[in-house]
C-alpha angles and dihedrals in degrees: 000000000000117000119235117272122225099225132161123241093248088052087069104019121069116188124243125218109190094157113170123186110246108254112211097223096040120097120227132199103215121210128214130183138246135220129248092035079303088153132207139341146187104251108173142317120234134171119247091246091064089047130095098198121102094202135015121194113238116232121218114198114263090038107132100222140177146192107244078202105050101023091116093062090053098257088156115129158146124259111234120230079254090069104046108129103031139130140257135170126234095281091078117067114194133200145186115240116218096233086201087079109013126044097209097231103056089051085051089058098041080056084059091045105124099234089037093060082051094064096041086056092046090069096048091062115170146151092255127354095264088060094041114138108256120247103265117200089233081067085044097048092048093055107120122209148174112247115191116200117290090258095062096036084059095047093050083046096052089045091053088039099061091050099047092054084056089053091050094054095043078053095050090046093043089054083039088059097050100043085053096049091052088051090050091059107040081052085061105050093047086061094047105050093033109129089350127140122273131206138183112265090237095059081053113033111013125202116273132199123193095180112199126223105226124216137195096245102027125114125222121207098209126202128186133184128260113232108237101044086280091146130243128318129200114242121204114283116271127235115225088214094049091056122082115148095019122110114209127198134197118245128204141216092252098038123134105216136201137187101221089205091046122025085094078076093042107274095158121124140151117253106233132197096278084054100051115126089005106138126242124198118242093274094067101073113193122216122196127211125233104239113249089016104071148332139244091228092051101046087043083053086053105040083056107056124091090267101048092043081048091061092029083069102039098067080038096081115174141114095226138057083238105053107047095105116174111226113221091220083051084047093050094047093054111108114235123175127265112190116164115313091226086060090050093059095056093050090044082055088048087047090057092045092054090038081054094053090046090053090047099049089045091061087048084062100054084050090055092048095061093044096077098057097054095041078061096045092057091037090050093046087043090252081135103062092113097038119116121266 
């Protein structure tokens, strides 16, 4: 068998230039890139009139291309037979392989090898990521590596291959899981709330202020509120001497808490425990619930289904993202429904089962994530030799 041959990548990759002028009245699918060798997408189509390019480079499926931007988070890839045709700016320069000497895939994982994706970064050195160099295809063209002969690259390949196409159905059951999980409980509460009594949110969970006193020396643990229910988030603590116009208020563990700028976009969370006596400015308004009547936990479900962010917008008026204010007369005003409270507590209970699966199911993810590396480590050192095809 033929020993590996230490090449560099411009020894193997030439570069394309397919540049079209952007026609005004053309239509063009415009790619983007993913991280981790996660390859291309479909990012948006515009026509040439809404865009400020002059010229886009046409793909053609089997070009090996990158992001010079994003190159140091691994955003290196293969365009699909779906995308032939498309469009990319100049940021992402494209080749053609010479599949003689390279089998394109295995040039795509060596590109996710660990110590690979190092030495990419350490030529888009900068100050802070969103200064990095970008990744120009001098750097690209200088890369040195070791190609085995076509044979072997197309085994390592095959074996990678075959795990990553496990990875990819634990992925799809792990995202089958949670979607049905999320429609588990949306069935519920229709059922719950069908034909049930509503009341204004004011009746149930009044507004409530905890004004601060704010003093020179005192330091403010500050929280906000994540758009798209995606829960509370801890800001950097305040200093009382560095605040002049701001208003602060207290939040509690129990608190049902809205973003008055964004809850329009679903900006809407429940304060826990970690979160208790942590200070809000005057935009995140908290509403308490009457004991016995509702929870936090249920009127947050609802506020953010498409009914209660429905309503949630509606009494949110406003053209532009930064002027739909939610009025907290308009927000007390808003229906939400009240079933038995009994009946509240169970569905809260199924809520923090499926929040546990979801949990679950997010740490499996991050398993999986780290999977793929490795797998390319031992293919790549010829630990996979005995693994199934």
């Amino acid at each position: 068998m033929s020993e590996s041959l230490t090449v560099s990548l411009g020894e193997v990759a030439q570069q394309l230039d397919r540049f079209e002028p952007v026609l005004p009245d053309a239509e063009y699918r415009l790619l983007g890139m993913r991280s981790k060798i996660g390859g291309p997408f479909i990012r948006e189509t515009k026509r040439g009139d809404e865009s400020s390019a002059q010229k886009l480079n046409r793909v053609q499926s089997g070009d090996f291309i990158y992001s010079r931007l994003f190159a140091w988070q691994g955003s290196f890839g293969l365009i699909p037979d779906g995308m032939n045709g498309c469009y990319v700016s100049n940021e992402f320069p494209i080749f053609r392989l010479d599949e003689s000497r390279i089998v394109p895939k295995y040039l795509l994982y060596w590109f996710g090898l660990p110590h690979i994706q190092k030495a990419v970064e350490a030529d888009c050195t900068g100050s802070t990521p969103g200064t990095r160099n970008r990744y120009k295809e001098d750097f690209f063209k200088a890369l040195e590596f070791e190609l085995p002969p076509l044979d072997e690259q197309c085994r390592i390949v095959a074996k990678i291959d075959s795990l990553v196409a496990r990875i990819e159905e634990a992925k799809q059951l792990r995202q089958a899981i949670m979607t049905d999980a999320q429609a588990l409980l949306h069935s519920a509460f229709q059922q719950l709330i069908e034909g049930g009594e509503y009341r204004p949110l004011g009746e149930v969970a009044p507004i409530v202020r905890r004004p601060v006193a704010i003093e020179p020396d005192g330091e403010y643990p500050e929280l906000g509120v994540r758009s798209f229910g995606k829960g509370v988030f801890h800001k950097p603590t305040l200093i009382g001497s560095e605040l002049d116009w701001q208003k602060l208020y207290h939040i509690h563990a129990g608190d049902l808490v809205i973003s008055n700028i964004k809850a329009w976009e679903g900006a809407i969370a429940v304060a826990g425990e970690e979160d208790h006596n942590r200070v809000g400015s005057h935009r995140y308004i908290a509403c308490v619930p009457h004991e016995r009547i509702t929870t936090a936990s249920f009127l947050c479900f609802y506020l953010l289904t498409d009914e209660g962010i429905g309503q949630v917008q509606a009494a949110s008026p406003g053209s532009a993202d930064r002027n739909r204010t939610l009025a907290m007369k308009r927000l007390e005003k808003i229906e939400v429904p009240i079933p038995d409270f009994e009946k509240q507590l169970w569905f809260n209970r199924l809520q923090a089962q499926v929040a546990a699966v979801q949990q679950a199911q997010a740490d499996n993810q991050i398993e999986l994530d780290a999977l793929l590396p490795a797998i390319l480590d031992k293919a790549f050192k010829g630990e996979l030799k005995d693994a199934p095809v």
